[in-house]
C-alpha positions, -999 to 999 in steps of 0.1 A, spaced: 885 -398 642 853 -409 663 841 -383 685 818 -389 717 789 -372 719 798 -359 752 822 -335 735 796 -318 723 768 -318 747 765 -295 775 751 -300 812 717 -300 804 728 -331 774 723 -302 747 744 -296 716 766 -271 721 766 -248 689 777 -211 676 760 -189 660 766 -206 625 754 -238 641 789 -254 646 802 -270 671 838 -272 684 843 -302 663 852 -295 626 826 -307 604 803 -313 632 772 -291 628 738 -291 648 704 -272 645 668 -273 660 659 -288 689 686 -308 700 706 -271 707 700 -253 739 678 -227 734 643 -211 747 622 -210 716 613 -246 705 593 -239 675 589 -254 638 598 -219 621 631 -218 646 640 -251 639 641 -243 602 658 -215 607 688 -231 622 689 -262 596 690 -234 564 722 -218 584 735 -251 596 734 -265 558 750 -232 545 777 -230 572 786 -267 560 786 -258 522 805 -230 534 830 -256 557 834 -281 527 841 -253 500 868 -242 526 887 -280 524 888 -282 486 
């Protein structure tokens, strides 16, 4: 299926994400600076792409 972007975008045209960087599209994950939130750093921005790539190892290990 193709998804619009706007599905996952909220007012402010941010990605919508929870706490393990997913979004309310399977498969769909998002981290750093395209999420709404108030620290925009490098070290943040890390942060959410080491749980964003776990939490989709951790989404494709749960479809085998």
């Amino acid at each position: 299926d193709i998804i619009s972007f706007k599905e996952v975008l909220n007012e402010k045209g941010y990605v919508k994400v929870n706490i393990d960087m997913s979004t309310d599209v399977p498969g769909f994950f998002a981290g750093g600076d395209v999420t709404d939130k108030k620290l925009r750093q490098i070290a943040v921005a890390i942060g959410d792409g080491a749980n964003a790539s776990q939490s989709i190892i951790d989404y494709l290990n749960s479809r085998k």
